[in-house]
N, C-alpha and C positions, 0 to 999 in steps of 0.2 A: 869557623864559617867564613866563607868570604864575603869580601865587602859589599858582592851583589848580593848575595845572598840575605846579606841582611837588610841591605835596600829592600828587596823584596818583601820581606815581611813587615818591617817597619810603615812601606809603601800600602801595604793591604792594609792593612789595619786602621790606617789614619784616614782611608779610601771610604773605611765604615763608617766614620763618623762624621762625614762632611755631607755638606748638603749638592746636589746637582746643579753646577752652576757651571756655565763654560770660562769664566774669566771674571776678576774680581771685579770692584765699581771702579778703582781707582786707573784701568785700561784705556776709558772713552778716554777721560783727562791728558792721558800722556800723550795717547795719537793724536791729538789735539795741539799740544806742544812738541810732535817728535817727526817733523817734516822729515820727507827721504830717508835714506838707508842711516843706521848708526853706524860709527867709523870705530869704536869701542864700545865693544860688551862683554858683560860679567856675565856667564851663568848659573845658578845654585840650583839645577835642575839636571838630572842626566836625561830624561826627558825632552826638554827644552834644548840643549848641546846638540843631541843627537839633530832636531829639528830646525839648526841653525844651519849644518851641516850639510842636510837635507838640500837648504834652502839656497844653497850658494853661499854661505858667510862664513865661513871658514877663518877667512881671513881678516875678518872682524871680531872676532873672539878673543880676549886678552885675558879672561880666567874664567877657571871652570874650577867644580868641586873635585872631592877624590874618588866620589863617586862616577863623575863622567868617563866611563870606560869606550862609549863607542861612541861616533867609529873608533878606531885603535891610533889614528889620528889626534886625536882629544887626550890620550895621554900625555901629549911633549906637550899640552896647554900651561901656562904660568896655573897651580893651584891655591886656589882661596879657602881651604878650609873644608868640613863637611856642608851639607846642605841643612842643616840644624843647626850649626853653629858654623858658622863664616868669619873668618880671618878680619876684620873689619880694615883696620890698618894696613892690611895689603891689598884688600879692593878698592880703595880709597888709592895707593900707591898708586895703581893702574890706569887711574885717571878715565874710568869709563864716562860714556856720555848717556849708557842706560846699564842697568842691570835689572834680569828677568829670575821670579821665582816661583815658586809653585806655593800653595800654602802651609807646605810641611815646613816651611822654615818660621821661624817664631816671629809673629807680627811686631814684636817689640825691638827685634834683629833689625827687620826690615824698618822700620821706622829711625832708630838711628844712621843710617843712609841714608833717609829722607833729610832727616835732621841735619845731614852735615852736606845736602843741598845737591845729592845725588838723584837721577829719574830712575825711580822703581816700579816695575808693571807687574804684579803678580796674578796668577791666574791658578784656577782649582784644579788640581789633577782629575784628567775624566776617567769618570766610570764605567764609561762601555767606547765601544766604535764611534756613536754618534758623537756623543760630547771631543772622542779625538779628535774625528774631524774640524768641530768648533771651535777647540782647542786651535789647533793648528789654522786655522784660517784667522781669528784674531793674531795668533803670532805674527802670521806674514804680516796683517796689516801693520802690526806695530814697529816693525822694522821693513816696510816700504816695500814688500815681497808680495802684495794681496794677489797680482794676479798671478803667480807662481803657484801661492797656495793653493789656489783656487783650482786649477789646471790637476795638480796632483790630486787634487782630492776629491774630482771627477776621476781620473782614473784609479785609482785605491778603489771608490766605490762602484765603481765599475767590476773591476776583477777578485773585487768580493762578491758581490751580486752574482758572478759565473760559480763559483766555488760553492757559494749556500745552495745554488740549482742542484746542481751536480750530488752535491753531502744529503741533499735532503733525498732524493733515491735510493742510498746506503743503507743498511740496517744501521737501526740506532745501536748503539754501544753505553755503558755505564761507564762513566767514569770522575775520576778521582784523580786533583791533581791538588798535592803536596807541597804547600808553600814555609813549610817551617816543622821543625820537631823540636822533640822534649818542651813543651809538649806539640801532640800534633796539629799540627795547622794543615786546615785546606782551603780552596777557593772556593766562595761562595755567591750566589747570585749578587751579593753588594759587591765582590770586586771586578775590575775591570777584565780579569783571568776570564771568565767566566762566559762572555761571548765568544772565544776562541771553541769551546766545548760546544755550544750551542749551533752556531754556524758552520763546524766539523760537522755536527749532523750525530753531533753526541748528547748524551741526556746527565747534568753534573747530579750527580747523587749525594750532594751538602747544600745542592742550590739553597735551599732554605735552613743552611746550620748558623744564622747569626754571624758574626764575627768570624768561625770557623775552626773553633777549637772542639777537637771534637777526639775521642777513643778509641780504641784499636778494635774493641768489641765491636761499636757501632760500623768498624769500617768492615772486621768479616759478617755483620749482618747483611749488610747492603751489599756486597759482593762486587767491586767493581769488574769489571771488562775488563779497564784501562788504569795502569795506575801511572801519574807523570807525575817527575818528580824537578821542581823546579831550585835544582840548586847544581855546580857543577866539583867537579873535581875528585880529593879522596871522597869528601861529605857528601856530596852524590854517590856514592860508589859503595859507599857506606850505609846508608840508607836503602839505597837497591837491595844488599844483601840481606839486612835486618828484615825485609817484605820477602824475601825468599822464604823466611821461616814458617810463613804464615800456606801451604800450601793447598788449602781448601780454597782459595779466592781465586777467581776464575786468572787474572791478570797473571798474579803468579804460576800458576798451572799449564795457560799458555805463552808464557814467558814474553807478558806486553808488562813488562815492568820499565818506564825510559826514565832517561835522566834528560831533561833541556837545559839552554842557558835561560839563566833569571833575567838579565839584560832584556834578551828579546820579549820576555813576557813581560816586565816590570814598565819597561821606556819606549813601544816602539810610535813612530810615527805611522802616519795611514799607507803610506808605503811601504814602510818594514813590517804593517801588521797584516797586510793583504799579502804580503811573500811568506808569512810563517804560517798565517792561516794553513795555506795548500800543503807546508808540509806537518802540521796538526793534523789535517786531515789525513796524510799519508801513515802518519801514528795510530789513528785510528780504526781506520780502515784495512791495515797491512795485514796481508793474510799468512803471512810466516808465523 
């Protein structure tokens, strides 16, 4: 599997067990201490990378995970390690004056960089659109971007808002979207995945599967419309064909079986997630 790939489910799953909160306590503290832009940042977030990027800071970035794949930019980034486990010794090398994480990183991690006298903001990965947005708008502040955030995320919810109009006149669709096999994972109303379905003007048929590990019975019971499969490559390709077999499910039968990149479902910001929505919806809606 690839390493988005497994971001992504790693990603959902830890999505389940947290609580809804757009940014940890320890965030007022730093803006407090973190006048103007920082001149060096660490990211352990591809998330966060991608929203640095976003932001104008490009060139304030002196390490990122091996996970930060977009932009495609973010790869020549110096690498610190995973976002679970981080290089400690080389993000210290780097000499940042902040480093930003989500809470998938172990709070024990993060605390010895506090301990050896580094500023650490961590903030919860959000669960739906709204929390992105909050998300992303405490980011700016933190790094002296608020009214930039602010700006994009008026227009993000802007050109969602035309899109939900629009999706909601559609027929609904059932759908099913694929976030991990052996065994099967899908998205469920506790992940973030999950308003992409909603606001396409589709109806997620695990909304309420817990966690989202769920059976292949249960998936030809429910019969989806749509089946997306959030992984890319041969393992994409892969898995498409193994749902071929299954030919009584309407998806397969009209041959709406897709494969997407995990990246854009897993990391995006309120501007990459208003550009993928439209073509979600185009997924779902396609009449081929």
């Amino acid at each position: 599997m690839r390493l988005s790939g497994i971001c992504v489910l790693i990603c959902c799953i830890v999505m389940f067990f947290m609580p809804v909160i757009s940014a940890s306590a320890d965030t007022s503290k730093v803006m407090k201490n973190q006048p103007g832009t920082p001149k060096r940042i660490v990211s352990l977030s591809p998330a966060i990378t991608e929203a640095l990027y976003v932001l104008g800071l490009e060139d304030s970035i002196v390490g990122v995970t091996i996970y930060c794949q977009k932009p495609p930019r973010a790869q020549t980034k110096e690498k610190i390690g995973t976002l679970m486990e981080p290089d400690m010794e080389k993000i210290v090398s780097l000499k940042p004056d902040l480093v930003l994480a989500m809470t998938l990183t172990s709070p024990k991690e993060l605390q010895k960089l506090k301990n050896l006298g580094l500023k650490v903001v961590t903030f919860q990965i959000p669960q739906d659109f709204s929390l992105l947005c909050d998300f992303f708008l405490q980011l700016g502040r933190v790094v002296g971007k608020e009214k930039d955030s602010q700006e994009l995320i008026k227009e993000a919810k802007d050109r969602v808002a035309v899109i939900v109009r629009k999706a909601a006149s559609l027929p609904k669709q059932k759908v099913l979207i694929q976030i991990g096999s052996k065994p099967l994972f899908v998205a469920t109303n506790k992940y973030f995945i999950n308003d992409y379905i909603q606001f396409a003007g589709g109806t997620n048929i695990f909304q309420d599967a817990g966690i989202g590990s769920v059976s292949m019975e249960d998936v030809i019971k429910k019969n989806p419309d749509i089946i997306i499969i959030a992984t890319m490559g041969i393992s994409g390709e892969n898995e498409r064909k193994t749902w071929k077999r299954f030919k009584t499910i309407e998806a397969v039968k009209n041959n709406k079986v897709y494969v997407v990149d995990p990246d854009r479902l897993c990391s995006p910001t309120p501007v990459s997630f208003a550009g993928y929505l439209a073509e979600i919806v185009g997924l779902l809606h396609s009449k081929e």
